[in-house]
N, C-alpha and C positions, 0 to 999 in steps of 0.2 A: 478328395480331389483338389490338388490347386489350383488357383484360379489362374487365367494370364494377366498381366499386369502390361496394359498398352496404357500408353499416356497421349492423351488429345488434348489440344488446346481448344478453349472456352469459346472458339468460335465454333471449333466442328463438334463439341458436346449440342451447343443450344441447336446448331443445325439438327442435330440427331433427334430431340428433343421437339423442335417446332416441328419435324417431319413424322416422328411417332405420332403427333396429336393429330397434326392434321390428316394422315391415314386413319385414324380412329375416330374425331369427331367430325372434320368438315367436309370430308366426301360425301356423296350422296350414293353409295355401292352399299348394298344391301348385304354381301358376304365380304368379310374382312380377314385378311392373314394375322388373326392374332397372336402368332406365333413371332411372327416378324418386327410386331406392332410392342410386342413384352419385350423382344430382345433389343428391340432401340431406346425405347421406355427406361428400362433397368441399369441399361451402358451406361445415358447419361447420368442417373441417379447415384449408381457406383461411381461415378468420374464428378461428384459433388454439384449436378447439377438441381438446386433448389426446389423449384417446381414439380420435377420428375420424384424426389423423394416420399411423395404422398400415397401409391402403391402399394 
């Protein structure tokens, strides 16, 4: 399958990125879309953001 090749600028990766975490670590909701939470996680990590590479 190929993949799509969207290109973002390093604002709207880290946005992606500080938004996947903060769904996953700093809510306080007890059920999480982790579906949602891996597809923003990965985007950034695929689009070279640092941080999100550890997955």
């Amino acid at each position: 399958m190929k993949q799509a090749t969207t290109v973002f600028s390093k604002y709207k990766i880290e946005k992606m990125f500080r938004l996947s975490y903060k769904l996953a670590f700093e809510n306080g909701r007890k059920k999480k879309d982790w579906n949602d939470i891996f597809a923003l996680w990965n985007c950034a990590a695929i689009n070279g953001h640092v941080r999100a590479h550890f997955i």
